[in-house]
C-alpha positions as CSV (number, residue, x, y, z in Angstrom):
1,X,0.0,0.0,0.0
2,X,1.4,3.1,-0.7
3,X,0.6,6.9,0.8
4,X,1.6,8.3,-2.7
5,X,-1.2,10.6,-4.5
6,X,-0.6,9.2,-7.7
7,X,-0.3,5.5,-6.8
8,X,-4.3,4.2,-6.2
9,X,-4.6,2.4,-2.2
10,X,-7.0,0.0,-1.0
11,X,-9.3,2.8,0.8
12,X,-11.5,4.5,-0.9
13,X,-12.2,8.1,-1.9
14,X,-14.6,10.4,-0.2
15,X,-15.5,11.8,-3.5
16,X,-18.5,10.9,-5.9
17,X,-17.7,9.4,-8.8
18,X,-18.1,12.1,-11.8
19,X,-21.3,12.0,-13.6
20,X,-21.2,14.1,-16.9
21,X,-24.1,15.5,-18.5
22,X,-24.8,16.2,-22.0
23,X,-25.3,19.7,-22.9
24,X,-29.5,18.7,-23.7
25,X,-29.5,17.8,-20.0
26,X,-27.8,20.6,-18.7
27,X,-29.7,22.9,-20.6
28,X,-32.7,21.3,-19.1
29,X,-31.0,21.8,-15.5
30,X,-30.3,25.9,-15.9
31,X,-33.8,26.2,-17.4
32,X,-35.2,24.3,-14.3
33,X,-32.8,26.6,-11.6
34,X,-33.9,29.6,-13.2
35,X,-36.8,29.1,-13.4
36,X,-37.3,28.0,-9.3
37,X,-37.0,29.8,-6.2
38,X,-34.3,27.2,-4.7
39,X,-30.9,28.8,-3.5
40,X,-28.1,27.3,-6.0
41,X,-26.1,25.8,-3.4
42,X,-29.6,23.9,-2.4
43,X,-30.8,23.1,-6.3
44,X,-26.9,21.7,-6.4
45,X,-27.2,19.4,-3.6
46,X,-30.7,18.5,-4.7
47,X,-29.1,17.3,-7.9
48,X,-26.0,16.4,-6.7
49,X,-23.8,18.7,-9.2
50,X,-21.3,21.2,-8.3
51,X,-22.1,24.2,-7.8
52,X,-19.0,25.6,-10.0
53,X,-20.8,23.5,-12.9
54,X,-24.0,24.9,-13.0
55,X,-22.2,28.3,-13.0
56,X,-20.1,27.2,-16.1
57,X,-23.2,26.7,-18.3
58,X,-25.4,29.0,-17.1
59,X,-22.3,31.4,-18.3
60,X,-22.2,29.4,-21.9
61,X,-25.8,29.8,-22.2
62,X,-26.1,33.1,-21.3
63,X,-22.9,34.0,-24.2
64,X,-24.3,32.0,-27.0
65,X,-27.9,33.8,-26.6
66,X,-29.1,35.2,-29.6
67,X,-25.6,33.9,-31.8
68,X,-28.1,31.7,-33.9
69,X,-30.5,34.6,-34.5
70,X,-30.6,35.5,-38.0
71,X,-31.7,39.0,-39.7
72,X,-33.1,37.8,-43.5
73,X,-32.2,40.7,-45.4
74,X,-34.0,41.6,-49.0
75,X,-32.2,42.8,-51.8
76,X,-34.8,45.5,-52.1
77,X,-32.9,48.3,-51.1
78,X,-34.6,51.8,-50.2
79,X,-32.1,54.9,-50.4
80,X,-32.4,56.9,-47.3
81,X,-31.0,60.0,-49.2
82,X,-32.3,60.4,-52.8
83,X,-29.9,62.5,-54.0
84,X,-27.2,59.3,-53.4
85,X,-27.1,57.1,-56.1
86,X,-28.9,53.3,-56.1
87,X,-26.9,51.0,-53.8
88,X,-28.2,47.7,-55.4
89,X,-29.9,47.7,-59.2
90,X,-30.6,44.5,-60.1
91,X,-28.3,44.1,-63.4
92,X,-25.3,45.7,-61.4
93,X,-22.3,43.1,-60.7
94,X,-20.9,46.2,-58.2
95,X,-22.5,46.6,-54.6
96,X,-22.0,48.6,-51.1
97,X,-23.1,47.9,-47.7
98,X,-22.5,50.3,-45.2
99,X,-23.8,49.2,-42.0
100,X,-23.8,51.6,-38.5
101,X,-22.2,49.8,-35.8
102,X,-22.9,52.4,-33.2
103,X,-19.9,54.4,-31.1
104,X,-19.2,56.0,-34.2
105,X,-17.6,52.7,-36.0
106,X,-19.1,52.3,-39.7
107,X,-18.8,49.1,-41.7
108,X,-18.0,49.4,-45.7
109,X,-18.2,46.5,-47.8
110,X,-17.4,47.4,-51.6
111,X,-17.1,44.9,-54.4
112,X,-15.9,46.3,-57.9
């Protein structure tokens, strides 16, 4: 027997064995924690996950909100200034985009 960390003994651990979840299942545990009025150190031991865990994805989830949102934009193309020429005709191989980012930032896409 040896006292050695990396060497395995006969006596056994204190700590649970690791269950993983897959990310279906952990979405259905955030959805169910947010949606309750338990403490998270309570819904934790109620599920027996860490409470380091359900912080971790809650965080994903909360980051990749909205990133599969899409904005379907039409190629019909209404000039805000008139005196500015078309942006888009149809038989035109040339375009611009200029889109307003906000904070003063301006995006300019071009294609001659």
């Amino acid at each position: 027997m040896s006292d050695h960390p990396l060497v395995p003994s006969d006596r056994t651990s204190s700590r649970k064995p690791r269950i993983v979840h897959s990310e279906a299942r952990w979405r259905q545990l955030v959805a169910q924690y947010e949606s309750g009025s338990l403490t998270q150190k309570i819904f934790c031991q109620q599920h027996q996950i860490s409470m380091g865990s359900l912080h971790k994805w809650r965080k994903r989830f909360k980051q990749n909100e909205g990133m599969n949102d899409f904005i379907e934009i039409s190629q019909t193309i209404v000039p805000t200034n008139p005196s500015l020429p078309p942006v888009m005709e149809q038989n035109n191989s040339a375009w611009q985009v200029e889109l307003e980012l906000g904070q003063g930032m301006v995006l300019r896409v071009r294609r001659a």
